[in-house]
N, C-alpha and C positions, 0 to 999 in steps of 0.2 A: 656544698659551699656556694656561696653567689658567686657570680660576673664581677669583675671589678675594673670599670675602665682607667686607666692611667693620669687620665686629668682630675684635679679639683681644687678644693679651696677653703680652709679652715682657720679659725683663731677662736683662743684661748684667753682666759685671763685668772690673776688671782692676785694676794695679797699673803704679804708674813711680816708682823712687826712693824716697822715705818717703809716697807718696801712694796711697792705695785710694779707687776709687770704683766705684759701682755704676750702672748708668740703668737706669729701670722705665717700658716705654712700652703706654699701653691707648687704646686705638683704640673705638670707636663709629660707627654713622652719620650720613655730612654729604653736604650738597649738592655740596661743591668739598673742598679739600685745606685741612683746620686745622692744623696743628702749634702747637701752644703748649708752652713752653718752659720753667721750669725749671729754673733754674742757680745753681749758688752765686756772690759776689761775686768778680771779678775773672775770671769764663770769659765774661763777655758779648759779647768780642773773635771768639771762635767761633761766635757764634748763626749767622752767614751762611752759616759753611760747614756747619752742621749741617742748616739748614734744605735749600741744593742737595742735599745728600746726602738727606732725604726723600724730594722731589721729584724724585731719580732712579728710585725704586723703588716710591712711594706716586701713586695719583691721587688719591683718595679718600676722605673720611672724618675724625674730628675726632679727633685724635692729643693725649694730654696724655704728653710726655715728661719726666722730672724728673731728674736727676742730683742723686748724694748725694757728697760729696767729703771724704776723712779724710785726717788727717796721723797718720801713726802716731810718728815722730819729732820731737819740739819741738827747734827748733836757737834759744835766743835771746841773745841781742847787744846791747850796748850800747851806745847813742847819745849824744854828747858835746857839747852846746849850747858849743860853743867862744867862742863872743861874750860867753856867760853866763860863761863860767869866765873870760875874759879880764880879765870886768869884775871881779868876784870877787878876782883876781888884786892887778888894779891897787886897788880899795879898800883891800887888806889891807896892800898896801905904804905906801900912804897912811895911813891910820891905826893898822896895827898895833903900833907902839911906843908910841904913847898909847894904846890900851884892853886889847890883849889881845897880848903880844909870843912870846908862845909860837907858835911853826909850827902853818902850819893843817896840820889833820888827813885823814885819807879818810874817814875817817868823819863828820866836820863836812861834805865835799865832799858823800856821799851824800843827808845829812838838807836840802840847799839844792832845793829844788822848780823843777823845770824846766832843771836844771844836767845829769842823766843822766837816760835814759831808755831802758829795757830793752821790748824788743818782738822780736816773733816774724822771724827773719833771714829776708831775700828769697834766692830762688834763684836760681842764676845763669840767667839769657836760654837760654841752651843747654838747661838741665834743664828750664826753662816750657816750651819748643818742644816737646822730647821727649814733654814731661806732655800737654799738648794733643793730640798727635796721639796716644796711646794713647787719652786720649779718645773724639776720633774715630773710631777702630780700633773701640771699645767700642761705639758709635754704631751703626758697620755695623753690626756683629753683634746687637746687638737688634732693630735692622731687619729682617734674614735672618730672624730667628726668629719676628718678628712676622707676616712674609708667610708663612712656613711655617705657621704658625696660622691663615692666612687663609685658604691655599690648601686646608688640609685643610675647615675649613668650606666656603668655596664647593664643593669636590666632593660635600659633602653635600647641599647647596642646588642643585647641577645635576640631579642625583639624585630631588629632590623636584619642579623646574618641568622635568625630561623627562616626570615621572608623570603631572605637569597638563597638561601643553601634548597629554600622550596622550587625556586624559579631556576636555579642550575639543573633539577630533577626533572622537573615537566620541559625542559629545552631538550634535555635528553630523552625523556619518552617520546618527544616529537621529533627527533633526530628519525630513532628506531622506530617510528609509525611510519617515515617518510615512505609514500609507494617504491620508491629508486632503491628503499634496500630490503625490498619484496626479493627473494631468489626467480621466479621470473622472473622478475622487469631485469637481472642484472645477466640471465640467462638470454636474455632476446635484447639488451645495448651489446655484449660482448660479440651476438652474434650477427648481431648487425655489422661491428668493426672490422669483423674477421672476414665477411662478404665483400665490405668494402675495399679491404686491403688484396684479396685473390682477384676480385675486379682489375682492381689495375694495375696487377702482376701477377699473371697465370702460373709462372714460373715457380712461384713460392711453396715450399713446402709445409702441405696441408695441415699433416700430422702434428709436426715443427709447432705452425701456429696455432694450434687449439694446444698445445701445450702452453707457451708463451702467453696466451690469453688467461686456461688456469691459474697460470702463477700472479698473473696482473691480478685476476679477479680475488684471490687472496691475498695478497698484499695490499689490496685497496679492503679489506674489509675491515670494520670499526668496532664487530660489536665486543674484542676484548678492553678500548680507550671507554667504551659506554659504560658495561661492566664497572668497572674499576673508577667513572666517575657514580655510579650507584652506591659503590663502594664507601668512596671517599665522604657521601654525601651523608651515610648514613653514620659515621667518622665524627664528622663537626656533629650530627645532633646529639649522639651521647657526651661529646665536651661539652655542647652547652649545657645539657641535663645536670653534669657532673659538675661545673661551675670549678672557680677557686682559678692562681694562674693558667691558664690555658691557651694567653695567646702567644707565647712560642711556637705549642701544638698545632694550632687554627695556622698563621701563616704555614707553617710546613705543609699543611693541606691544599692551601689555596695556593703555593707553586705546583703541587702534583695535579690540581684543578688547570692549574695556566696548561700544565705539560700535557694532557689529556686532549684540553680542546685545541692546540696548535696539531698537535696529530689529525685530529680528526678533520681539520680546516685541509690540513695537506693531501690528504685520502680524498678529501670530497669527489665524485666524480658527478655531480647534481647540483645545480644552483639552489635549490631548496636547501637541502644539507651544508652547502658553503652560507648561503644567509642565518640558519640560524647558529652555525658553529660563529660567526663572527657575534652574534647575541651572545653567544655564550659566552665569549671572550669579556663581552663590555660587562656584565655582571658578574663575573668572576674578579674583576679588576674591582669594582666596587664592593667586594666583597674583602678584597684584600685592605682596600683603606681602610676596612671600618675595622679590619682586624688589629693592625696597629695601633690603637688607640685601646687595647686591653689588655691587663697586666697579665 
């Protein structure tokens, strides 16, 4: 499966009958699946199946989909308050040889308010069905379009966290190249501290402190944090190989990345080692933004 970054940008359009409509869908970073919606009056009967249809193809990220919907034809029709005209009817018969015995008019009919009433004609059940499901038709296809926007960004974004996940590796073989964690160099600084210290306090017991000193020199040592950033490193490149959601996975990586080189920063006993553990930090951090940005 590809990388798919969480940004993009998609529209769609189609036609059914006298109706044109267009959906315009823009995506963003989110924790879980947003879709918000969008609809003119009277499509809110579709929200459900628009939203499965999402969540067939979307894990991730804050979706604002909106749909624009036109009538290119006005069909409108007359409505005939029949109760009103009835009544209408029967007045006129009642009374119209004493006020006014002349035939009522259509035109007298129209000037009566709330007797007809002209409004835009409903389409038949069959043509809504049709019109709906072009809709949805329309739907897919922004969807498509939108994950092809996404997928081309994530290949750029694997692109960039293969670079880093390379330069988290080589900061670490250069940690572990350092001379300072050569077993002499850390055999003659220990031994040097422990001369230092009998120096200028005879007193002190010898044995005492070459133990004390062991346990410092294992306690300062890195190479299980190194390890375990080799580890992690080799972690991110089969996700990216393996593609599809993964950046849940990747950020959980890039805190045990954060966790790894704070250690190793704290151990340092080598300014070599302390410069490039804070390198490591700035590229792990860069490494975590770009992960956020993938579904």
């Amino acid at each position: 499966m590809a990388l798919r970054s969480m940004t993009g940008f998609a529209r769609s359009e189609g036609e059914s009958g006298r109706y044109r409509f267009s959906w315009e869908l823009r995506a963003v970073n989110g924790k879980g699946l947003d879709l918000r919606l969008r609809l003119p009056p009277g499509l809110e009967r579709i929200e459900a199946d628009l939203r499965k249809l999402a969540g067939s193809v979307l894990n991730r990220g804050n979706i604002q989909a909106g749909l624009t919907l036109a009538v290119a034809e006005n069909r409108i029709e007359a409505v005939v308050n029949h109760d009103a005209l009835n009544a209408v009817l029967a007045l006129k018969a009642e009374l119209g040889a004493t006020i006014d015995p002349a035939p009522l008019r259509f035109d007298s009919l129209l000037g009566i308010r709330g007797l007809i009433d002209f409004r835009e004609a409903e389409d038949e059940p069959e043509a809504v069905a049709v019109r709906d499901a072009a809709v949805l038709d329309a739907f897919q296809a922004a969807l498509d379009g939108l994950n092809s926007m996404r997928e081309r960004e994530g290949a750029a974004l694997g692109d960039v966290l293969s670079s880093q996940v390379d330069q988290i590796a080589a900061i670490a073989d250069r940690i572990e190249a350092d001379p300072s964690r050569q077993p002499a160099e850390i055999v003659k600084r220990i031994a040097a501290q422990v001369n230092q210290l009998l120096d200028a306090n005879s007193s002190l017991d010898q044995d005492r402190l070459h133990v004390e000193a062991a346990l410092l020199a294992t306690r300062a040592d890195i190479r299980e944090e190194l390890d375990r950033l080799r580890a992690h490193c080799s972690a991110v490149r089969e996700l990216l190989v393996a593609g599809g959601p993964v950046g849940r996975k990747l950020d959980f990586l890039a805190q045990e990345f954060n966790r790894e080189s704070n250690t190793i920063c704290s151990k340092s006993n080598a300014v070599a080692v302390t410069s490039a553990g804070i390198e490591l930090k700035v590229v792990i951090d860069q490494f975590r933004e770009q992960v956020q940005n993938l579904e």
